[in-house]
C-alpha positions as CSV (number, residue, x, y, z in Angstrom):
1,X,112.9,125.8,71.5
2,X,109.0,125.4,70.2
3,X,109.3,128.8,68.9
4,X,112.6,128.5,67.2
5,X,111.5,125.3,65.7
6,X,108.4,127.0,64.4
7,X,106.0,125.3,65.7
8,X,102.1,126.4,65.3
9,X,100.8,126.1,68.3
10,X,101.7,125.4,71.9
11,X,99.7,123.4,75.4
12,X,101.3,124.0,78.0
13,X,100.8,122.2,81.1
14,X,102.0,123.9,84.2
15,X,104.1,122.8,86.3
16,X,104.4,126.0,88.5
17,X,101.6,128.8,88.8
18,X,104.4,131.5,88.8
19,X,107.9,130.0,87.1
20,X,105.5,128.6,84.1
21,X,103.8,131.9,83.5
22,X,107.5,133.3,81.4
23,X,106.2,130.6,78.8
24,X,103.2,132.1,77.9
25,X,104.8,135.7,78.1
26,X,107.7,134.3,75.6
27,X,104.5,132.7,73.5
28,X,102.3,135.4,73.4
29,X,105.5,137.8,72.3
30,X,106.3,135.5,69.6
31,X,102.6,135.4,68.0
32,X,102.2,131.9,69.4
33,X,99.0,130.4,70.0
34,X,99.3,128.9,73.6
35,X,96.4,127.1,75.2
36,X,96.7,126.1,79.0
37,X,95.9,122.8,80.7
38,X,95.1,121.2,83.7
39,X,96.7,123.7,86.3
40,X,97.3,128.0,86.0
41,X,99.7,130.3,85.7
42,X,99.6,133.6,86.8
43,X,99.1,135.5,83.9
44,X,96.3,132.9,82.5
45,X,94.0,135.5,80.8
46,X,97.0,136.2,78.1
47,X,97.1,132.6,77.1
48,X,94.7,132.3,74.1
49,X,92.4,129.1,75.9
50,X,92.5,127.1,79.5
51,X,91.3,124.0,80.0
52,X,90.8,122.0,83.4
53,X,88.5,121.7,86.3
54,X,88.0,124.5,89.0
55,X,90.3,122.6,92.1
56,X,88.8,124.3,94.9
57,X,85.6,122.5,93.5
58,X,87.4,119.1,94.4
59,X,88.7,120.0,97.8
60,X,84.9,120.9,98.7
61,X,83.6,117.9,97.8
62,X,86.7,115.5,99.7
63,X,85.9,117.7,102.6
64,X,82.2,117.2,102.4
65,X,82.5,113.3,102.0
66,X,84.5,113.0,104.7
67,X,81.9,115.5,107.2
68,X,79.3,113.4,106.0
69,X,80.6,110.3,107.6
70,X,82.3,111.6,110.4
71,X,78.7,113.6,111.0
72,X,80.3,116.7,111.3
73,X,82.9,116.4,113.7
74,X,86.8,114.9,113.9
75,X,90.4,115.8,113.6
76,X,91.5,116.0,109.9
77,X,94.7,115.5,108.7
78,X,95.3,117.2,105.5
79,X,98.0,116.2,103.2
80,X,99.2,118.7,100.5
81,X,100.6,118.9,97.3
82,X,103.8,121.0,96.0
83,X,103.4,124.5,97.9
84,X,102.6,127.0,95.2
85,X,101.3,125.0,92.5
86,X,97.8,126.2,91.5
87,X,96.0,122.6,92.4
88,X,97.2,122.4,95.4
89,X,96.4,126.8,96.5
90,X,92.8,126.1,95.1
91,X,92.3,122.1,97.1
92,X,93.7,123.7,100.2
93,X,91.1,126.5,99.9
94,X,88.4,124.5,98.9
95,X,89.3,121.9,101.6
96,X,89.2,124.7,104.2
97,X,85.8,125.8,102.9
98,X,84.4,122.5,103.1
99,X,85.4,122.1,106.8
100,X,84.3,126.1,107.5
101,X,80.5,124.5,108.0
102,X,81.3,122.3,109.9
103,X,82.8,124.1,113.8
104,X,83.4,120.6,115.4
105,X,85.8,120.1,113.0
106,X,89.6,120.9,113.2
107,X,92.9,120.3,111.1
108,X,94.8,118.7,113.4
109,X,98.1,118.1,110.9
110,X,99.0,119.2,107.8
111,X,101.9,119.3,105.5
112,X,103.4,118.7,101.9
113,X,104.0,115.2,100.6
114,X,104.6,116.5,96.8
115,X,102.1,114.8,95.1
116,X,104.7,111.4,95.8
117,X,102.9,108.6,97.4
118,X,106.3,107.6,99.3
119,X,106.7,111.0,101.0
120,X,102.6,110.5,102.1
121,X,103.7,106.9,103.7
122,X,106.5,108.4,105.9
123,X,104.7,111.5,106.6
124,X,101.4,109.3,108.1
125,X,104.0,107.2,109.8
126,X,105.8,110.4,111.4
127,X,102.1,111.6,112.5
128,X,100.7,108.1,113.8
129,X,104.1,108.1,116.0
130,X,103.3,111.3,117.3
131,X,99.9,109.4,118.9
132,X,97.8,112.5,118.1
133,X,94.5,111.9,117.3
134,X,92.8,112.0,113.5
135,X,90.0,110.8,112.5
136,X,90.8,111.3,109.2
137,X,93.3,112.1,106.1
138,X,92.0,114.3,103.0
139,X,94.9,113.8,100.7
140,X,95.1,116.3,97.5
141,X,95.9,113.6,94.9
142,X,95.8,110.0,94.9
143,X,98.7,108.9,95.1
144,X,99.6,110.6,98.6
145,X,96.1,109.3,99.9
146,X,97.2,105.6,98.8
147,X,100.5,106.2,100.5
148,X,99.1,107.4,103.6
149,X,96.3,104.3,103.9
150,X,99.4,102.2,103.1
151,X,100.8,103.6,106.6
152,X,97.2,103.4,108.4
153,X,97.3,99.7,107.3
154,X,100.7,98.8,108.8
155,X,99.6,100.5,112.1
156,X,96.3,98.8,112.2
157,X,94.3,101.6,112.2
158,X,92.4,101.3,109.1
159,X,89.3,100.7,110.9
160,X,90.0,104.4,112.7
161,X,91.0,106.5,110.5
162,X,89.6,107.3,106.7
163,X,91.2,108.2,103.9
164,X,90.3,110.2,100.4
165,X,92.1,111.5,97.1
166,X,91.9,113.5,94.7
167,X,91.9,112.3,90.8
168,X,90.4,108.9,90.4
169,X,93.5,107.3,89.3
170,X,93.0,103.2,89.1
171,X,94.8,102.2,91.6
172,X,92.5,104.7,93.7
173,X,89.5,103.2,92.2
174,X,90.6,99.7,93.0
175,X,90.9,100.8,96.9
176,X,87.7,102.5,96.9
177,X,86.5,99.4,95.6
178,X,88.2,97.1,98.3
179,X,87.1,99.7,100.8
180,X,90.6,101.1,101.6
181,X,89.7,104.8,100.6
182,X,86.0,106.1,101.4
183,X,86.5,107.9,97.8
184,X,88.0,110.0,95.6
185,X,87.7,112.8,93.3
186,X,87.4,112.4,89.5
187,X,89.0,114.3,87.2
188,X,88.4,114.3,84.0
189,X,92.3,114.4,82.8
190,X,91.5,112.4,79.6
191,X,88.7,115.2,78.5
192,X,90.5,118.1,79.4
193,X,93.8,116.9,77.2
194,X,91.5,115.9,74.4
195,X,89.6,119.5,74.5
196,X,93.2,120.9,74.8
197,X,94.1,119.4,72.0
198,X,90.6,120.7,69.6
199,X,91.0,123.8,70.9
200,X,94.7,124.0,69.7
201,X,94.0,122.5,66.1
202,X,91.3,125.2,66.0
203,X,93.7,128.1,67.0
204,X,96.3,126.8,64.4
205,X,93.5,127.2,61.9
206,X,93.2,130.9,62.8
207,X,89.5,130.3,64.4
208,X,89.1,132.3,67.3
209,X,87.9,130.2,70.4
210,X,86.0,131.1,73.8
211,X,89.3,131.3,76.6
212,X,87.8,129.1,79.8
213,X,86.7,125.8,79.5
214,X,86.0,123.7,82.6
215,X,84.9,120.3,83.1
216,X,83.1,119.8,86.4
217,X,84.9,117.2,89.6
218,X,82.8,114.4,90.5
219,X,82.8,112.4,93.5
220,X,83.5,108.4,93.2
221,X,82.5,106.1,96.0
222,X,81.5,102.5,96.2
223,X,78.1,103.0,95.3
224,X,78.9,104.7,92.0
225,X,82.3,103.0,91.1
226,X,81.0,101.4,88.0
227,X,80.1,104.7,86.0
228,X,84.4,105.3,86.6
């Protein structure tokens, strides 16, 4: 439909590393400028720009925050986001290298929630029923780690268990603030649509521009909060 209508330039934002990638084929055959944001596709390299943050980068430092306060050792939960999108492939690995250093550590549970912080809720509950142990939840967005502390709350086991995101979303900032999660990731969504966004005006100009742009994760905890 972009192309019929003409337009000059597309951003995509993928939804799905795989099913998305037939829009930048369809772009690129059509002598459409396409720049890419936020998450891959498959066929990235033919797309004329990317934007976003490396995600594995973020999973690393979740897991690292969490070893450091566990010193090392505990039962992690790990809740994921949509199988097969390219944030969640990249968290998982990056969670998993995180954890690799550490050999008294093990994932005790993990499973999808979808990014939905209702589905992270009843998927705590269904785990905290089970009575195994964790000592704590690395969830690969905010919204499922809000949803899962919601669940630790009810069952009175805030105090045992801890709980991180991924994205610095304000309602994650306000718990880290309030103690609820021991962090969370930021990502710089506002600077990566905004480069997105330069990057396409220059393409519609007919400049040529450099294809990979990424903005560096950072982690947010109590003691930074205020720079967030």
């Amino acid at each position: 439909d972009f192309i019929a209508r003409g337009v000059d330039v597309i951003i995509l934002n993928p939804y799905d590393r795989e099913g998305s990638a037939h829009a930048v084929d369809l772009a690129v055959q059509a002598h459409k400028p396409i720049v890419v944001v936020n998450a891959i596709v498959s066929n990235l390299q033919k797309a004329d720009a990317y934007v976003g943050s490396e995600d594995a980068e973020a999973g690393r430092i979740a897991a690292t925050r969490i070893m450091e306060l566990l010193k090392g050792r505990g039962a992690i939960a790990v809740i994921h986001g949509p199988y097969g999108h390219s944030a969640e492939v990249q968290r998982s690995d990056g969670i998993r290298q995180g954890l690799a250093k550490f050999p008294e550590a093990k994932i005790v549970a993990e499973q999808t929630a979808n990014w939905d912080r209702t589905q992270a809720l009843n998927l705590m509950e269904n785990w905290l029923s089970s009575e195994r142990r964790i000592d704590a939840v690395i969830a690969q967005n905010d919204e499922m780690a809000l949803g899962a502390y919601k669940a630790i709350e009810a069952a009175g086991k805030q105090k045992e268990i801890l709980v991180i995101g991924i994205d610095a979303i304000p309602d994650a900032l306000r718990a880290v603030s309030e103690g609820k999660l021991v962090g969370t990731v930021f990502q710089d969504a506002r600077g990566q649509g905004a480069l997105a966004v330069e990057l396409a005006k220059r393409l519609a100009e007919g400049q040529k521009v450099k294809h990979d742009h990424y903005i560096p994760f950072q982690l947010v905890t109590r003691e930074n909060l205020a720079e967030f």
